[in-house]
NULO-806743 format. One record per residue (C-alpha): residue in one letter; y, x negated, z. Coordinates in pm, whole numbers, plus 32768, in hexadecimal, padded with zeros to 4 digits. Example, Ala and Ser with C-alpha at 12.3 -4.5 7.8 and 13.67 -1.06 7.14 Angstrom:
# NULO-806743
A7E3E7B32830C
S7F967AA982CA
This chain:
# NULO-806743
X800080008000
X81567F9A7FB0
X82437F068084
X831780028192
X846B80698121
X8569802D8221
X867D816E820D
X87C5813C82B6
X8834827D8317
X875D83818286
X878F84D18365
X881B85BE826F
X888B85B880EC
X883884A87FF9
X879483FA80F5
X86C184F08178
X865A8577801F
X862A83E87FD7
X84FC83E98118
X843C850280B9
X842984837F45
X83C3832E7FBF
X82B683D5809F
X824B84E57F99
X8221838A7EA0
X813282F57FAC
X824F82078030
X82608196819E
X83B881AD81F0
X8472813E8362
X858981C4839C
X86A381258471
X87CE823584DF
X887F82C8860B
X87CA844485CC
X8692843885BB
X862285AB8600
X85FE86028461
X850B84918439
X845684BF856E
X83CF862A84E4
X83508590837B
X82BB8498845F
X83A4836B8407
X8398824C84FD
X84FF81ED859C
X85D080DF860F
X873781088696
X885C80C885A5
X89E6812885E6
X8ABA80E38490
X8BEE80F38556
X8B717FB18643
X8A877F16855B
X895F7E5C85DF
X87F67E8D8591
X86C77DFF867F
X86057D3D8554
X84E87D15863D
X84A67E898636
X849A7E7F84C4
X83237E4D83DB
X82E27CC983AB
X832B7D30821D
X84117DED818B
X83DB7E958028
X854C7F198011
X865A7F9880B7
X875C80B080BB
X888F80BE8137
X892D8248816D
X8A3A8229824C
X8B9082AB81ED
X8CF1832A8214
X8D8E842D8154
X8F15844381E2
X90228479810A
X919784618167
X92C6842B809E
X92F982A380B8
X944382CC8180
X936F834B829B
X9234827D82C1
X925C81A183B4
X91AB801A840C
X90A9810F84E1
X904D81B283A7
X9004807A82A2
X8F7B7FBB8400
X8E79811D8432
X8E1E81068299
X8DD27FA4827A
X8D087F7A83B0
X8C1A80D38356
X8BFC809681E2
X8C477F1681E0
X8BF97E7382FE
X8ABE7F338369
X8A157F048225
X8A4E7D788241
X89927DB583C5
X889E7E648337
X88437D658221
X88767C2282E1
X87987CA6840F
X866A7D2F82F3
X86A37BF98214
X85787B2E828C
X84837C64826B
X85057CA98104
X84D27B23809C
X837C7B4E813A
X83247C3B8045
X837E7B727F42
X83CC7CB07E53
X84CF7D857EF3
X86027E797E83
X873B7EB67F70
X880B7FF07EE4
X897A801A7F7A
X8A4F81517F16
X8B8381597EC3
X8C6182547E16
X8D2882DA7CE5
X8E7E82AB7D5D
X8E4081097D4A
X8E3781237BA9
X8F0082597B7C
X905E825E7C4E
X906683867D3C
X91BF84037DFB
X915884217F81
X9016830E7F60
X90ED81C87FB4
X8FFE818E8108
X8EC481D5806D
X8EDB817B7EFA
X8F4080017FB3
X8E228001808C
X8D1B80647FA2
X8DD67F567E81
X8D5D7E497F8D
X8BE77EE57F67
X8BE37E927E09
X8C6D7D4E7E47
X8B6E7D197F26
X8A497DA07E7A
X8A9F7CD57D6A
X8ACC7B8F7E29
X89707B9E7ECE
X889D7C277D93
X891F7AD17D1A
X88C17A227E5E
X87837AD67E93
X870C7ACA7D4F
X85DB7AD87CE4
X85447B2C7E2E
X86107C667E6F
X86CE7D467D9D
X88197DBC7DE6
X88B17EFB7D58
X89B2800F7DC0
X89AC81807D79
X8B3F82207D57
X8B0C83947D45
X8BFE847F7CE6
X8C2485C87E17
X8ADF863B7E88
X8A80874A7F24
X8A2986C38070
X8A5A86E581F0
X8BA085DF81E5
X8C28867980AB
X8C1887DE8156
X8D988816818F
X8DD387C47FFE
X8CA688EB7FBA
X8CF889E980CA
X8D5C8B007FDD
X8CF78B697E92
X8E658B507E1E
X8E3D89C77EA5
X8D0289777DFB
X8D438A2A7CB4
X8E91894B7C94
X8DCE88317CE4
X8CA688797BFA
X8DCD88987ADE
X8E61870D7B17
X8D0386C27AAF
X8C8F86987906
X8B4F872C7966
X8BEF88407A28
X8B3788187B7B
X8B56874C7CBA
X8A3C86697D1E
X88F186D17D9A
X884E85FC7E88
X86EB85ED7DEF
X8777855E7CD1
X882D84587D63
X86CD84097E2F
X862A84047CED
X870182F37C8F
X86BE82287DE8
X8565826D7DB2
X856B81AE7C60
X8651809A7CE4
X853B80417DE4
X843280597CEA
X83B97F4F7C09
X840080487AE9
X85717F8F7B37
X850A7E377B3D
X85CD7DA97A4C
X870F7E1D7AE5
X87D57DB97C0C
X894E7D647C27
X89797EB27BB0
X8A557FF37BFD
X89E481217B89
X8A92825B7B6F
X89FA83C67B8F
X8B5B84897BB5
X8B4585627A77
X8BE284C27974
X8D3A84A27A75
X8D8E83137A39
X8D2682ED78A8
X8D6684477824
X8E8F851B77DF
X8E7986807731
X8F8086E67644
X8FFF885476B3
């Protein structure tokens, strides 16, 4: 049997669609988060993980690694004039710094395996300039930096990619989709007419961690519905 996946986060949304494909595949996944009640009831072993003070126990973690996950994030959008050092401090250390924790304390248990995949996320507003995203779109513009600085450090042991959806419909985007007036608008920013679903974007995690994607890493890929390469004519 394959390696366990190691899945920061992974209570609700994209990452908890992400476990139950990973177990429904046959994977062994570990999960590492500060809620564990949704895990515990698939059966998913636990270890304790805060994004907003970073530090992971790597002795509680498998001796290998086949991949790992990283799902913590921030969604808080202000008007620039009003975000504060508080703000950009909370956004780096969540999306930023706890995904550099997280890889630094699993790093000898991915080399072990000799064959691994790490998959960050970041998000549409890093390609495609968005008013209110200054905090965030910054924060997740240093994932991509990152992810591409280790794939070329790591390489070829470990594969690095990032995932930059567009709005999904998820627990932390729930105030953007409480109202059918919301999520229509929201739908209508999009090409393709619809806001992310969260099994897709776990489809795409899926692959990432697969050997089906061994030939890429340094990569960002982009499930947001055509919203950073396409624009319709009216």
């Amino acid at each position: 049997m394959s390696e366990p996946i190691l899945i920061m986060g992974g209570n609700s949304g994209i990452g908890l669609a992400t476990v139950r494909r990973l177990l429904d595949s046959g994977r062994q996944v570990v999960a590492a988060t500060r809620h564990s009640d949704q895990l515990e009831a698939l059966g998913v072993p636990t270890v304790p993980f805060d994004a907003e003070s970073p530090a992971l126990d790597a002795s509680a973690l498998p001796e290998r690694l086949g991949g790992l996950v990283y799902f913590p994030g921030t969604i808080s959008l202000k008007p620039f004039h009003r975000l504060g050092p508080d703000d950009f401090r909370k956004d780096l250390e969540i999306n930023l710094l706890g995904a550099v924790a997280a890889i630094q304390a699993a790093l000898p248990a991915l080399k072990r395996a000799g064959h691994a995949s790490v998959v960050l996320f970041s998000t549409v507003a890093v390609c495609q300039g968005m008013p209110f995203h200054a905090s965030i779109a910054a924060a997740k513009g240093a994932v991509e930096g990152l992810a591409r600085s280790l794939a070329a450090e790591f390489a070829p042991a470990i594969r690095v990619n990032v995932i930059a959806p567009s709005l999904t419909d998820t627990p932390l985007a729930g105030a953007l989709l409480n109202s059918d007036a919301k999520r229509e608008a929201s739908a209508k920013r999009h090409p393709l007419q619809q806001v992310g679903d969260p099994g897709d974007v776990a489809a795409l995690v899926g692959f990432l961690l697969s050997d089906a994607s061994k030939f890429i890493t340094g990569q960002t890929l982009r499930p947001d519905g055509g919203l950073s390469s396409i624009r319709l004519f009216a």
